[in-house]
C-alpha positions in Angstrom: 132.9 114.2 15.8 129.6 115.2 17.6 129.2 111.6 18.7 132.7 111.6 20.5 132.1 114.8 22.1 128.9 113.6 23.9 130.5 110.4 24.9 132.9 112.0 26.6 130.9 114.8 28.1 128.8 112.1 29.8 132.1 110.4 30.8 133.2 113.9 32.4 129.5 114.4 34.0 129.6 110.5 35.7 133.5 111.3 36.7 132.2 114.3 38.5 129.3 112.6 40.1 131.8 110.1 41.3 133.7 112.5 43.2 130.9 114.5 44.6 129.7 111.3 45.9 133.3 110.0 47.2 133.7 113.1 49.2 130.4 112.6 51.2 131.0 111.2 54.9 128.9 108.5 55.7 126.7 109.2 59.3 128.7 109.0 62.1 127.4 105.3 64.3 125.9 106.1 67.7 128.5 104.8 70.8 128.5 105.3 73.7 131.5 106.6 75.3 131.1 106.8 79.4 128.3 106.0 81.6 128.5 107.3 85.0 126.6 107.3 88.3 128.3 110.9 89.6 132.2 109.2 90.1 131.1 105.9 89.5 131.7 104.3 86.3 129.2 102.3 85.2 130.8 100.9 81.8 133.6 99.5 83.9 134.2 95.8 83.4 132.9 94.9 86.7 129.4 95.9 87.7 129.8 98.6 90.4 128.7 98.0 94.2 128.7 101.3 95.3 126.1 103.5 93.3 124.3 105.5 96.0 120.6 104.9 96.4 119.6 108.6 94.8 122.3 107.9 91.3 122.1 111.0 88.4 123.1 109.1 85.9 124.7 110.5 82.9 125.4 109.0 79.6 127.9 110.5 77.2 127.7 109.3 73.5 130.5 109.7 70.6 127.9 112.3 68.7 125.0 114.1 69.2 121.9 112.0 70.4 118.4 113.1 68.6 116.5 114.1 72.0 112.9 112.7 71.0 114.5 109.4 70.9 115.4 109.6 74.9 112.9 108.5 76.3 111.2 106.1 78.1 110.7 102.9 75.7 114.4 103.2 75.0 116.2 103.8 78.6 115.0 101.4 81.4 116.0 100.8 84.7 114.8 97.7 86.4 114.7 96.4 90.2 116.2 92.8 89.7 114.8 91.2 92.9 110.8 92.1 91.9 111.4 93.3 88.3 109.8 96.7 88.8 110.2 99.0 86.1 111.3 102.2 87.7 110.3 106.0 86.6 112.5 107.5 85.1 113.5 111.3 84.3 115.3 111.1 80.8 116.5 114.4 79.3 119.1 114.9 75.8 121.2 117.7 75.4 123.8 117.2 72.5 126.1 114.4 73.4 124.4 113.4 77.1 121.8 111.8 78.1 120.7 112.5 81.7 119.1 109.4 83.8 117.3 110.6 87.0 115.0 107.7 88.9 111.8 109.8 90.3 112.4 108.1 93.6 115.5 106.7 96.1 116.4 103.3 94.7 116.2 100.3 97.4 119.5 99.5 99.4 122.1 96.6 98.5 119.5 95.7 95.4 120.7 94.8 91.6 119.4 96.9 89.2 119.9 96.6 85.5 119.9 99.4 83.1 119.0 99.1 79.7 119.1 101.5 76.6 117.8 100.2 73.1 118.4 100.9 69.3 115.5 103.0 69.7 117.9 105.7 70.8 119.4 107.4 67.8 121.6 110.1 66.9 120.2 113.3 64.9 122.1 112.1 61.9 119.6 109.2 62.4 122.0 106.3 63.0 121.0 103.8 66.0 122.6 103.3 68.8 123.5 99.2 69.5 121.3 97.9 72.4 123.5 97.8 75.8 122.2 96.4 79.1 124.8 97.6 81.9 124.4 96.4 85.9 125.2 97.8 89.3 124.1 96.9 92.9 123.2 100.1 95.1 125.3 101.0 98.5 124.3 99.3 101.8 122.4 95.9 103.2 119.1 95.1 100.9 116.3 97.2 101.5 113.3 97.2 99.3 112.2 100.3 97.9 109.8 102.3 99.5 110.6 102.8 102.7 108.9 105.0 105.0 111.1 105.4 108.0 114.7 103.9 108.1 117.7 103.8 111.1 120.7 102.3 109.5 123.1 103.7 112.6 126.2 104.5 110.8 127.5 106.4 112.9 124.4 108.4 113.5 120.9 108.0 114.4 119.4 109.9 111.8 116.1 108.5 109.4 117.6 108.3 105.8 114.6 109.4 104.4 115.1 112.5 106.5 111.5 112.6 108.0 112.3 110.9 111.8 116.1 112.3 112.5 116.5 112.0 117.1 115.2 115.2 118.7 118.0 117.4 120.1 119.4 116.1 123.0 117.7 112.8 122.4 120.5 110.4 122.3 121.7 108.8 125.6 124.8 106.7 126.0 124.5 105.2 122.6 128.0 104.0 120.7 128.3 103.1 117.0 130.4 99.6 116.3 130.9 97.3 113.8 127.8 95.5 112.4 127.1 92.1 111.6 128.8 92.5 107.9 131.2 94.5 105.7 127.9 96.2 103.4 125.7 96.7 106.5 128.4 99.6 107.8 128.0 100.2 111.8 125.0 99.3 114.5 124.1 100.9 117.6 124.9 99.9 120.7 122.2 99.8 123.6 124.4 99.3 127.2 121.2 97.9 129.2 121.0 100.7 131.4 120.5 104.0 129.8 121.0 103.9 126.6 118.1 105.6 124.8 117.4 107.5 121.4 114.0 109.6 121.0 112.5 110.2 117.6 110.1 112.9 118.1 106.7 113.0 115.8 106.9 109.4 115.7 102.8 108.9 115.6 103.0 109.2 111.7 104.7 105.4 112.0 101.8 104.1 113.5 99.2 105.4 111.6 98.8 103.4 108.6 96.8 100.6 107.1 99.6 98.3 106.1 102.8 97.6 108.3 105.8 96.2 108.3 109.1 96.6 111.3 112.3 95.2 109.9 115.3 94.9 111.8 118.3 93.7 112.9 119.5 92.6 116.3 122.1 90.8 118.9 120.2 90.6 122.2 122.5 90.0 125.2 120.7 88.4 127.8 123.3 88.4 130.2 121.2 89.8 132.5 118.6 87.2 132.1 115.4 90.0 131.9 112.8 91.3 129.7 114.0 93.5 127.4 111.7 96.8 125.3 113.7 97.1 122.1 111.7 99.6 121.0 108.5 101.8 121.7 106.2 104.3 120.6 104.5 106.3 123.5 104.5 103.1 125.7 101.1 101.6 124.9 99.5 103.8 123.0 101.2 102.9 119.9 103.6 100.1 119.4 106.3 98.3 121.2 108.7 95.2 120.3 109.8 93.3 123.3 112.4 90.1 124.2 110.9 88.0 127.2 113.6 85.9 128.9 111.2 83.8 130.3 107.3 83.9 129.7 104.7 81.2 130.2 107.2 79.4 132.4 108.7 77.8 129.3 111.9 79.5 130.1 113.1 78.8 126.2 111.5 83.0 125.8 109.4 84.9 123.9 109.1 87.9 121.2 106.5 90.1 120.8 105.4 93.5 119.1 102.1 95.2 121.3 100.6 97.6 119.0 97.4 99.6 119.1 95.0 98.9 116.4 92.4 101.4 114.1 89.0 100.0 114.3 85.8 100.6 111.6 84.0 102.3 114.6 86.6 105.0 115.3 88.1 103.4 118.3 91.0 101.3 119.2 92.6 98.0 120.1 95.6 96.6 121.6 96.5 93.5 120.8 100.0 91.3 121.3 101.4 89.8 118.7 103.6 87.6 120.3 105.9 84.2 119.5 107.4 81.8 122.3 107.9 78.5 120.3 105.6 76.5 121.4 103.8 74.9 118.0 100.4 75.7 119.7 97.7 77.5 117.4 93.7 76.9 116.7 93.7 73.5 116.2 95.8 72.1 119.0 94.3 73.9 121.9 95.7 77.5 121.0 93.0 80.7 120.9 91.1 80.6 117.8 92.7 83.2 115.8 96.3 81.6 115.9 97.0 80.4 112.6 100.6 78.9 112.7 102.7 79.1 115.0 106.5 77.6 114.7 107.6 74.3 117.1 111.2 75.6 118.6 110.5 74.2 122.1 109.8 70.4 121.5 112.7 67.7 121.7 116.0 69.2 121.9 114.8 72.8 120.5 116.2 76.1 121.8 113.1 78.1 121.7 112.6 82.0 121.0 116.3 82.1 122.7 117.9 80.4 120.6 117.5 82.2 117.8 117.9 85.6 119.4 120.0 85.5 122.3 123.8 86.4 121.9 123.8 86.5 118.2 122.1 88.4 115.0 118.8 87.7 114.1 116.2 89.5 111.6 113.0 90.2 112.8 110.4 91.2 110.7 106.8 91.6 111.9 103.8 92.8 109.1 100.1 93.3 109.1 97.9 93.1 106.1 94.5 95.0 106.9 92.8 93.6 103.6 93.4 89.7 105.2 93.5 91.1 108.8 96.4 89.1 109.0 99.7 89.7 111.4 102.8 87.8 111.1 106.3 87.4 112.2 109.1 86.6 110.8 112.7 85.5 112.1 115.3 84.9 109.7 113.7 84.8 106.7 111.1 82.0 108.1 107.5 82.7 109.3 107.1 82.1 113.0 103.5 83.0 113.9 100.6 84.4 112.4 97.3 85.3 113.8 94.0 86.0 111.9 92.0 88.6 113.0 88.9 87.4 111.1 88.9 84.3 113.4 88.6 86.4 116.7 85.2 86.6 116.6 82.6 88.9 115.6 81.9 90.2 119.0 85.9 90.5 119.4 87.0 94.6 118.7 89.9 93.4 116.2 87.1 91.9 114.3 86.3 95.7 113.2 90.5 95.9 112.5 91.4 98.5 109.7 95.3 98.5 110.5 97.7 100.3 113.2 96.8 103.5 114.7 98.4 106.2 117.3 95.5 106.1 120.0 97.7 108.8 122.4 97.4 112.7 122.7 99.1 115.0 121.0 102.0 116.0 123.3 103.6 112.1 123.9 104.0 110.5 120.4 108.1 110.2 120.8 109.3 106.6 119.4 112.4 105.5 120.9 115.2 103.0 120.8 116.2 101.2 123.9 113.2 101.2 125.8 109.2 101.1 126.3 108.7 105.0 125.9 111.0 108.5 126.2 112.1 109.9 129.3 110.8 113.7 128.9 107.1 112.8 128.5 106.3 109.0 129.1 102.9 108.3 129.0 103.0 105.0 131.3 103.7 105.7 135.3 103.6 102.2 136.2 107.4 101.4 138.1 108.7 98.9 135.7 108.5 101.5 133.0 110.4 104.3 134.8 113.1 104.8 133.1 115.1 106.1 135.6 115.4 102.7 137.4 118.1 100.9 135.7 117.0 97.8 136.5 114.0 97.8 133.8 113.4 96.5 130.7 115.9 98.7 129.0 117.5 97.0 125.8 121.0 96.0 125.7 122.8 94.7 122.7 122.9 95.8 119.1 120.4 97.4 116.5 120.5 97.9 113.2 118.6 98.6 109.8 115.6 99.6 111.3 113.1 99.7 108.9 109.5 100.6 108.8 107.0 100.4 105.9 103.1 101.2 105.3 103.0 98.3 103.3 103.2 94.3 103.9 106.3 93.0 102.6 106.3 89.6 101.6 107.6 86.8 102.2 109.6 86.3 99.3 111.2 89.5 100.0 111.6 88.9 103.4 113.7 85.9 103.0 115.9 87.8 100.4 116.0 90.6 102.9 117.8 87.6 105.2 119.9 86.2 102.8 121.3 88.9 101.4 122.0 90.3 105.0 123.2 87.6 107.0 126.5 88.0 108.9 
């Protein structure tokens, strides 16, 4: 009797262990539920376009998400076209993890977020590794950026530093630009069309440079044109020559003051007109390369800029004392500041430097220096006579870095922006 009472209290204690252990829930899987860029859904089916360059990112999961697990090693966010790893401000609070980048993203560029199984929720259950894309608003634009014009509508800096002074825009309208992504361009009417950027010595003065830009040159008027100045020259200028050398096929150029080891300064011209000629076929010394447009049935600097978009890029590297520039994605001249000469001032070359005084550092669109304050009284830079050098076409994506963009980039830069 004994034995069948223990047999069936143990039958009783494994029935109730059963049920105890049938009515626990097993942990709840991690999900994700939405993933957002503000409005912008980022979870969609196709990868968003529109995701503005400064995105808080927000990720919603179906339960709570253990907050020690958020962190870097698990959420990445990577720049597709260089495959920087950006920083990241990752914070948990229940359900939402918030994904800040530290700094603007570039324009128009693919990036691709990733979160791992390394995230977990505070019942301890992994979330399954996602990877979801989106492409940022705009034309392409690497990161890092230190001055930027992209004329929608406005001539303000995007980064908010160089906005035009009050009162500083003259006869300037905003049109279509070359493409659907790169929004409107500014139109220069040959005459007296003119934006002033005040403070605009803090773009000169730098080590590294870079000018980026697109623009449609009419040449109607069959003149030199100043697309752009800072304090005539005592900082930097980029200028289309309709005919230079007697070559009549043009030239490009940007004049820019340079810092030397000694304290002082330098001008020097980097200029392109087509020719093909550099060190070793009778050009100066310090010409490197220099791109053939003009031989056999070539169209010269002309015919890549006149009447129709073009991207011009011009850089200098202080480490290789090296300038170049670049026209649709292609190198078309280099020079070499090492090859001057050591008796040559740019031998001493540190990078680009503001060499004016203190009350004329305005850089402008649409001409060689502002009209308030110009620092050059010669009569062809009065900007009062209409018949001048002042620019007439469009502008757009004006870019400035204090770094040396390369050529890689530079090319993508073209592609990606191309009418």
């Amino acid at each position: 009797m004994k034995k069948k009472i223990l047999i069936s209290g143990i039958l009783m204690a494994t029935t109730a262990i059963l049920l105890i252990n049938s009515c626990k829930k097993s942990p709840t899987p991690l999900n994700l539920g939405t993933l957002m860029a503000g409005s912008i859904d980022l979870n969609a089916a196709a990868a968003p376009t529109n995701v503005p360059v400064n995105p808080v990112i927000t990720a919603t999961f179906n339960t709570d998400v253990d907050a020690t697990t958020a962190i870097a090693t698990n959420v990445t966010l990577t720049e597709d076209y260089d495959n920087v790893s950006i920083a990241l401000t990752i914070t948990a609070s229940g359900k939402v993890v918030t994904i800040t980048p530290n700094a603007n993203l570039a324009n128009g560029a693919l990036y691709k977020l990733a979160i791992t199984a390394g995230l977990k929720a505070t019942s301890g259950e992994s979330l399954t590794a996602l990877t979801r894309s989106f492409t940022t608003v705009g034309s392409f634009l690497p990161a890092g950026v230190f001055a930027y014009w992209n004329f929608d509508g406005n001539a303000n800096d995007q980064t908010g530093a160089y906005n035009a002074a009050s009162g500083g825009i003259t006869d300037i309208t905003y049109v279509a630009g070359r493409n659907a992504a790169s929004g409107q361009a500014a139109k220069f009417n040959g005459t007296t069309s003119l934006i002033e950027i005040p403070n605009g010595d803090a773009l000169n003065n730098t080590s590294d440079f870079s000018l980026s830009f697109w623009v449609k040159e009419d040449t109607t008027g069959k003149r030199d044109q100043f697309v752009m100045g800072l304090a005539g020259w005592f900082g930097f200028q980029f200028e289309i020559n309709s005919n230079v050398y007697g070559t009549q096929k043009g030239q490009c150029k940007l004049a820019a003051q340079y810092s030397l080891s000694n304290g002082t300064s330098a001008s020097q011209d980097l200029w392109f007109d087509g020719s093909g000629t550099t060190k070793d076929n009778g050009g100066w010394q310090g010409f490197t390369f220099c791109k053939d447009l003009n031989s056999g049935n070539g169209t010269g600097v002309n015919g890549l800029l006149a009447q129709q978009w073009a991207h011009v890029v011009c850089t200098y590297d202080h480490t290789t004392k090296i300038g170049t520039i670049y026209i649709n994605g292609q190198e078309m001249k280099a020079q070499d500041f090492n090859l001057y000469g050591t008796t040559h001032p740019l031998y001493l070359a540190t990078g680009l430097k503001y060499a004016g005084n203190s009350g004329n550092k305005s850089f402008v669109f649409g001409f060689i220096q502002d009209k308030v304050s110009p620092t050059i009284p010669d009569s062809w830079a009065d900007y009062t006579n209409h018949a001048n050098g002042h620019f007439q076409g469009l502008l757009d994506d004006v870019a400035i870095y204090h770094s040396v963009l390369s050529p890689s980039i530079i090319t993508l830069m073209y592609n990606s922006g191309r009418p």
